[in-house]
C-alpha positions, 0 to 999 in steps of 0.5 A, spaced: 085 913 576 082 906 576 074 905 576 074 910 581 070 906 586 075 906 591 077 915 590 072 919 594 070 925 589 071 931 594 077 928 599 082 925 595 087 927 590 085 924 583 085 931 579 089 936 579 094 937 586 090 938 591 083 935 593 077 939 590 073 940 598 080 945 597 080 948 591 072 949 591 070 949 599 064 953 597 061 948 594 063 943 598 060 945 604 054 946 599 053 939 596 048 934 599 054 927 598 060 929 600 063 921 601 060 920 594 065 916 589 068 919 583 064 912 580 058 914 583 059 921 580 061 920 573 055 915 573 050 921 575 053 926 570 057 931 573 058 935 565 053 942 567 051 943 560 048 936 558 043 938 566 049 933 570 045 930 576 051 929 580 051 936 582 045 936 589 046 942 592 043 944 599 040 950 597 040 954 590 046 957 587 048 964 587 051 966 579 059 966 582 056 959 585 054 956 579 060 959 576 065 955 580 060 948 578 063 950 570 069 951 571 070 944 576 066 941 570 071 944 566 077 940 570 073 934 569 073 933 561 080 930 562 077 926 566 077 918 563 076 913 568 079 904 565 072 900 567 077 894 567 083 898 573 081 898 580 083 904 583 090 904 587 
């Protein structure tokens, strides 16, 4: 992972193995931004704890919904972009 201006946060694989409009396909047909930047959502804010900004949903959550949004979260933590590396 680079900058992360260049990687789609939903579409392409940059966590994990496979993109996360596939491993979370509710909440993905939920979020508001579905071509935002992985740069543009960290900026926002994506940690659920500290009220990320980057989760905008087309409706309020059901429980097992917001349930899925922290266990995403989770796999983000790990996540650590290099500001000076343009995505490959």
């Amino acid at each position: 992972m680079g900058d992360g201006r260049d990687t789609l946060f939903w579409h392409d694989i940059w966590v994990g193995d496979i993109p996360l409009r596939l491993k979370f396909p509710r909440l993905f047909d939920l979020a508001v931004n579905k071509e935002c930047t992985v740069e543009e959502m960290d900026r926002l804010g994506w940690e659920v704890e500290v009220g990320g900004r980057a989760w905008e949903w087309r409706r309020r959550l059901l429980a097992w919904e917001e349930e899925s949004v922290g266990e995403c979260s989770i796999m983000l933590l790990n996540d650590v972009m290099q500001d000076t590396v343009h995505d490959t």
